[in-house]
C-alpha positions as CSV (number, residue, x, y, z in Angstrom):
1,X,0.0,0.0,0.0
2,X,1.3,3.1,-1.2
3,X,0.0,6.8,-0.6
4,X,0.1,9.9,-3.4
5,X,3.8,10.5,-3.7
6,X,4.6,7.8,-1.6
7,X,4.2,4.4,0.8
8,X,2.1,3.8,3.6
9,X,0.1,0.9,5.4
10,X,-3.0,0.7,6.5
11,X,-4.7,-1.5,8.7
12,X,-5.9,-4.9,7.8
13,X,-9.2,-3.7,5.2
14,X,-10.8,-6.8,6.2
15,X,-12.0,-4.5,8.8
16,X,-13.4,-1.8,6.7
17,X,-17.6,-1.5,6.3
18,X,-18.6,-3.8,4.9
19,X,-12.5,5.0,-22.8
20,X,-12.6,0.9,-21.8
21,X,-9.0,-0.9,-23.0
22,X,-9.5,-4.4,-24.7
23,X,-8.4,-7.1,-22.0
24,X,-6.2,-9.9,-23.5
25,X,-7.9,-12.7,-24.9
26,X,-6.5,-15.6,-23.8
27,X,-7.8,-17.9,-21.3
28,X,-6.3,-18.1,-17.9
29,X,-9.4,-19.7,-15.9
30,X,-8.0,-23.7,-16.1
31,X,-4.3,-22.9,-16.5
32,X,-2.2,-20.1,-16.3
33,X,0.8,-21.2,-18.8
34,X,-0.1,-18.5,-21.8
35,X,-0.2,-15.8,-18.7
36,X,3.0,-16.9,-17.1
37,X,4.9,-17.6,-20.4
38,X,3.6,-13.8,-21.7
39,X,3.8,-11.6,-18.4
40,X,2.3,-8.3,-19.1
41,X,2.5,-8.2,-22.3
42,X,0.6,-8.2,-26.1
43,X,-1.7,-11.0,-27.3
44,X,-0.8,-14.0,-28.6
45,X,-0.2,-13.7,-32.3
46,X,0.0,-10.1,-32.6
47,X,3.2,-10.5,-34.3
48,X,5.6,-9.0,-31.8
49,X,7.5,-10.2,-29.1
50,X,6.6,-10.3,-25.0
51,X,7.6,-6.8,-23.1
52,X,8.6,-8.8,-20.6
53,X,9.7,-12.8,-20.5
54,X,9.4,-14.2,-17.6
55,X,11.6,-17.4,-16.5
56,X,9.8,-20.6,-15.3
57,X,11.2,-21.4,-12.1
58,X,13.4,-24.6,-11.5
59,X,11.6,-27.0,-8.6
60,X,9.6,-25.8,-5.7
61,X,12.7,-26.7,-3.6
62,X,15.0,-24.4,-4.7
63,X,13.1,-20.9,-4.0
64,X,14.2,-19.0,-0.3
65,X,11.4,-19.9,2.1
66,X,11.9,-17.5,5.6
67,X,12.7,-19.3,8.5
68,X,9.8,-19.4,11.0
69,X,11.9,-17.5,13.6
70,X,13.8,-15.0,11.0
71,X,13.9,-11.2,12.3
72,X,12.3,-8.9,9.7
73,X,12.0,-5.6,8.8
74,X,9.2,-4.1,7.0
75,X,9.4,-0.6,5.7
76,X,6.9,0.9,2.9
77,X,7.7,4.9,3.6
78,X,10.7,7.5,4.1
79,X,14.3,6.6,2.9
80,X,15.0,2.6,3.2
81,X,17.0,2.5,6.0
82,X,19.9,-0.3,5.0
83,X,21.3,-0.8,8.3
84,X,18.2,-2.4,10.3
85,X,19.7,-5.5,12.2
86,X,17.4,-7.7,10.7
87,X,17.3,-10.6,8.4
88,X,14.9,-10.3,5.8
89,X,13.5,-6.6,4.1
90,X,10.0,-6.2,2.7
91,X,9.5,-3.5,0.9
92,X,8.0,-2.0,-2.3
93,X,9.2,-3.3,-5.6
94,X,8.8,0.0,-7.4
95,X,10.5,2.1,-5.3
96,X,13.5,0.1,-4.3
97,X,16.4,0.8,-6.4
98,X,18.1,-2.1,-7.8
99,X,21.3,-0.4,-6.0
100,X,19.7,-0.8,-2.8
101,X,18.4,-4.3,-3.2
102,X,22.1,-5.3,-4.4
103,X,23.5,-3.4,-0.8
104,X,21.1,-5.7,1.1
105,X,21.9,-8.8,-0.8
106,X,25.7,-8.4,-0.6
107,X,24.8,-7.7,3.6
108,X,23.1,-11.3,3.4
109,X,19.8,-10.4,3.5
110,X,16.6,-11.9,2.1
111,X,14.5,-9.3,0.0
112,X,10.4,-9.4,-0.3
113,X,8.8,-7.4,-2.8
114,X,6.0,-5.7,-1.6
115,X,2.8,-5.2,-4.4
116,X,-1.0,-4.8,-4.4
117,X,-2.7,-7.6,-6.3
118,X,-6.1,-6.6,-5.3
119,X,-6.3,-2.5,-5.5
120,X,-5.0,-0.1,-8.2
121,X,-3.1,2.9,-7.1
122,X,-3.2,6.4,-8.9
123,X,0.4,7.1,-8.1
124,X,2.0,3.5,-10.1
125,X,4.0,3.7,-12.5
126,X,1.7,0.9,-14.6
127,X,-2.1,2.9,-13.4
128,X,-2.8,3.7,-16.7
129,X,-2.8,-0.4,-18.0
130,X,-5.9,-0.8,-16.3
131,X,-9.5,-0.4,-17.8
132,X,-11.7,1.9,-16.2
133,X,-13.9,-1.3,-16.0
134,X,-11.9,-2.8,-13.6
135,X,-11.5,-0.3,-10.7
136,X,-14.0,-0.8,-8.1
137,X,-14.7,1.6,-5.1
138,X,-12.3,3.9,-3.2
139,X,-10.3,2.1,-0.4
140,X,-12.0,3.5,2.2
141,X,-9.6,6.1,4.2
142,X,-7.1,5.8,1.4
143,X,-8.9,8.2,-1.6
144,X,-5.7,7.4,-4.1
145,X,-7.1,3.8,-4.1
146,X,-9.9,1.7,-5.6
147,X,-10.8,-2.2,-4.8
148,X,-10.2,-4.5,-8.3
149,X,-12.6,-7.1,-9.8
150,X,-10.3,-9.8,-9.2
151,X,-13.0,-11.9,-11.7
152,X,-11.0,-10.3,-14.2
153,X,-7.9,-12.9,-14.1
154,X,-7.6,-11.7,-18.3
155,X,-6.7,-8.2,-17.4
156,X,-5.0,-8.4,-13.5
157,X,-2.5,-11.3,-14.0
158,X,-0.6,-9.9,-17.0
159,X,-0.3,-6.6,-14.9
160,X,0.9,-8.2,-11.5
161,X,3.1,-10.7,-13.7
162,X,5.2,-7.5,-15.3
163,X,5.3,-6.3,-11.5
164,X,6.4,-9.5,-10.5
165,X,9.2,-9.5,-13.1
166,X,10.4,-6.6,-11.8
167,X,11.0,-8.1,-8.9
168,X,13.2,-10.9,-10.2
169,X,15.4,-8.2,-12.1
170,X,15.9,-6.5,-8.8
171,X,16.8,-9.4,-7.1
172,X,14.1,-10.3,-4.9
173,X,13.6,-13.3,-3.0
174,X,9.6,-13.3,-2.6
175,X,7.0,-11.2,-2.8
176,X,3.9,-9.7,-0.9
177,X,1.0,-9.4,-2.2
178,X,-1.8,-6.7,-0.6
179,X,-5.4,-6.6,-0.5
180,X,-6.2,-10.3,-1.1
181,X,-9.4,-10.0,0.6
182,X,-11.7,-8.1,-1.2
183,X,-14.8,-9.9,-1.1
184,X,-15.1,-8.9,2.7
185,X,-15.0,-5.7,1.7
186,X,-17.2,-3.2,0.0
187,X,-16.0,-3.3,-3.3
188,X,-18.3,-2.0,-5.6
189,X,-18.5,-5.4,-7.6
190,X,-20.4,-8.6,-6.1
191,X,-17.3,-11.2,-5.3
192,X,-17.5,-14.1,-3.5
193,X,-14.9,-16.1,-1.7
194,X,-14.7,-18.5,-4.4
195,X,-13.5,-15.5,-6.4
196,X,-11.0,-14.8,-3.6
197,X,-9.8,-18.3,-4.3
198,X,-9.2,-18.3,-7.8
199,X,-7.6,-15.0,-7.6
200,X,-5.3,-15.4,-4.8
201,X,-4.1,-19.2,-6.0
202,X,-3.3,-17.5,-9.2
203,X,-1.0,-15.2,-7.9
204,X,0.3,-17.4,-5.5
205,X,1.1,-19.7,-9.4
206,X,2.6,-16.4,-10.7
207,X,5.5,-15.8,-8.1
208,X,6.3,-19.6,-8.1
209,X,6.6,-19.5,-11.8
210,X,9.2,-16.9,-11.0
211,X,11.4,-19.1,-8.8
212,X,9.6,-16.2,-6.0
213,X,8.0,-17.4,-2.8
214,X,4.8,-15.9,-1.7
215,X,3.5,-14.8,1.0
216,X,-0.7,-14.7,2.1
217,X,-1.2,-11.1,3.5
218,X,-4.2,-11.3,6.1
219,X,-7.4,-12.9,4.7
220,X,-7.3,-14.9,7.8
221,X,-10.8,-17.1,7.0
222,X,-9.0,-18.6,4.2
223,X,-6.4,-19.8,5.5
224,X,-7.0,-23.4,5.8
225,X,-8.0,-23.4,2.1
226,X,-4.8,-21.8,0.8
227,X,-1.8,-22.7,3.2
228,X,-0.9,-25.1,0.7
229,X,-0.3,-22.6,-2.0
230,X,1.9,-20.3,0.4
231,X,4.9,-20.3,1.7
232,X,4.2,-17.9,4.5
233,X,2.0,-15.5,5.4
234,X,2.5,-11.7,6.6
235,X,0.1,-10.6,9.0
236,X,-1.8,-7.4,10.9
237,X,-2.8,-7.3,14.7
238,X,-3.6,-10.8,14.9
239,X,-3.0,-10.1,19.1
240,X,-5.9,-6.6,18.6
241,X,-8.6,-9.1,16.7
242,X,-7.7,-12.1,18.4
243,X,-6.8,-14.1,15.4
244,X,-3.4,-15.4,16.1
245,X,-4.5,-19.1,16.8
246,X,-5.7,-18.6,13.1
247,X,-2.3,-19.2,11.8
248,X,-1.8,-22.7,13.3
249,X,-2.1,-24.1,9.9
250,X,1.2,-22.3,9.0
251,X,2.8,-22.8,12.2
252,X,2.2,-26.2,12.1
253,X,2.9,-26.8,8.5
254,X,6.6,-25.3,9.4
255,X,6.2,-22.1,7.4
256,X,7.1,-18.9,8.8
257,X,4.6,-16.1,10.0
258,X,5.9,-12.5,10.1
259,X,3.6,-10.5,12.2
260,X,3.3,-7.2,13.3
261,X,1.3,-5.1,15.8
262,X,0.8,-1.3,15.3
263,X,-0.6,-0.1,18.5
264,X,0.8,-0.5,22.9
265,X,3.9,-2.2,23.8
266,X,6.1,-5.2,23.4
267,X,4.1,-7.4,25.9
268,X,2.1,-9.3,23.4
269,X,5.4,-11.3,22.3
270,X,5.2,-13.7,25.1
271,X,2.3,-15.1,23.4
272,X,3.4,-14.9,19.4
273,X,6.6,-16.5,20.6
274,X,5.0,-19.4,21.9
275,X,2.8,-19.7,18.9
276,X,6.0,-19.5,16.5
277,X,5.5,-16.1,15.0
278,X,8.4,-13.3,14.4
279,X,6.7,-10.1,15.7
280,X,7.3,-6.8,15.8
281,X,5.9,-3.2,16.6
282,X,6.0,-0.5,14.1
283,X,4.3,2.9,13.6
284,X,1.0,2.3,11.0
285,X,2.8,4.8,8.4
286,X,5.6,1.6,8.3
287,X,8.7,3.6,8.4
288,X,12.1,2.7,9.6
289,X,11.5,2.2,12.9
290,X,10.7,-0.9,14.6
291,X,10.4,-2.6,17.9
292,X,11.5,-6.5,17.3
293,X,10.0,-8.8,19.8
């Protein structure tokens, strides 16, 4: 998530109240090879080559997969500060500089690209690739930001895949994608959690692809249905909502859960540690600073 000129978080939206451009024609709905072969980029048989060409990915056990106790640091706003004694950096594949990812790599740490797969944002380099019949309603307390019909697998999954090649030419090790969760939220179009599903599994498909893991970002009722097609999750105030036993499928499945909490002190890490998350305290605008448990 990303302001106007510049990154910020919000809170998990799970909480929040409840002329057109030709999509692509091929069809992603029983297999995403054309998609994944393509990225972002022209039809099939329009005579010219792919924009981008994405790599397929050697075997599932070769990509980076974060260690359930590995000390991260997430930071979406100010200047990236490269010296945080932590292990792993998430942050925002547009606006980290290949020179800073390669400072962090040489230092031996792990890099996760941070995108949004389910909302469009005005200030993106790539706004202007999607259709007006796409964009849903405004985000609410975030005005530069509208919900995405995540039905539209044609149009979304050739964007996030240029996104996501971007962050295999910087280097990245994984990525993050936001707003999965949608159809808890007022939208403006009528999606269901099958929809969710689809979408989110698809995504999941397009970072693996990449030799990228993934990460599931909140939508904590699906859980069970996607741990398998994750390789970790990132998560919001599970200790404020009461949602941390939530993530036993993870926990138990070996696979790491970064966590952080945005509001008091330090004394909810007694109970993350025991479950086996890695948690943290940070300011909601997700700058530098940080609080490791």
């Amino acid at each position: 998530m990303a302001g106007s000129a510049g990154r910020r978080l919000r809170a998990s939206p799970r909480r929040a109240p409840g002329p057109r451009v030709k999509a692509h024609p091929w069809p992603v709905v029983a297999g995403l090879t054309v998609v994944l072969a393509l990225g972002a980029c022209g039809s099939p048989g329009d005579g010219g080559p792919p924009a981008t060409q994405a790599v397929q990915a050697g075997p599932a056990d070769s990509r980076w997969l974060p260690a359930p106790t590995t000390s991260w640091q997430w930071q979406l706003s100010g200047d990236l500060d490269l010296e945080v004694d932590a292990d792993v950096f998430d942050v925002d594949y547009e606006r980290t500089t290949r020179a800073e990812a390669d400072t962090l790599k040489r230092d031996g740490r792990r890099l996760i690209c941070y995108l949004s797969a389910g909302s469009w944002e005005d200030f993106r380099a790539d706004a202007g690739a999607f259709p007006p019949a796409v964009l849903g309603d405004v985000l609410s307390g975030w005005p530069n930001e509208q919900w995405l019909d995540i039905r539209r697998l044609d149009v979304l999954l050739p964007i996030m895949a240029a996104r996501m090649d971007t962050c295999v030419e910087k280097g990245f090790d994984a990525v993050e994608p936001d707003n999965v969760d949608g159809y808890l939220n007022a939208t403006g179009f009528p999606l269901t959690a099958a929809d969710q599903l689809a979408y989110n599994r698809a995504v999941a498909e397009l970072a693996h692809f990449r030799g990228l893991s993934v990460a599931l970002k909140n939508d904590v009722d699906q859980i069970p249905d996607l741990v398998d097609d994750f390789d970790f999750a990132i998560n919001e105030e599970c200790v404020r909502y009461a949602e941390c036993d939530l993530y036993d499928p993870f926990t138990d499945a070996g696979k790491a859960v970064l966590h952080v909490e945005y509001q008091g002190s330090l004394g909810f890490c007694a109970e993350t540690e025991r479950r086996g998350l890695s948690s943290m305290l940070k300011p909601l605008d997700l700058g530098a600073v940080r609080r490791p448990c």
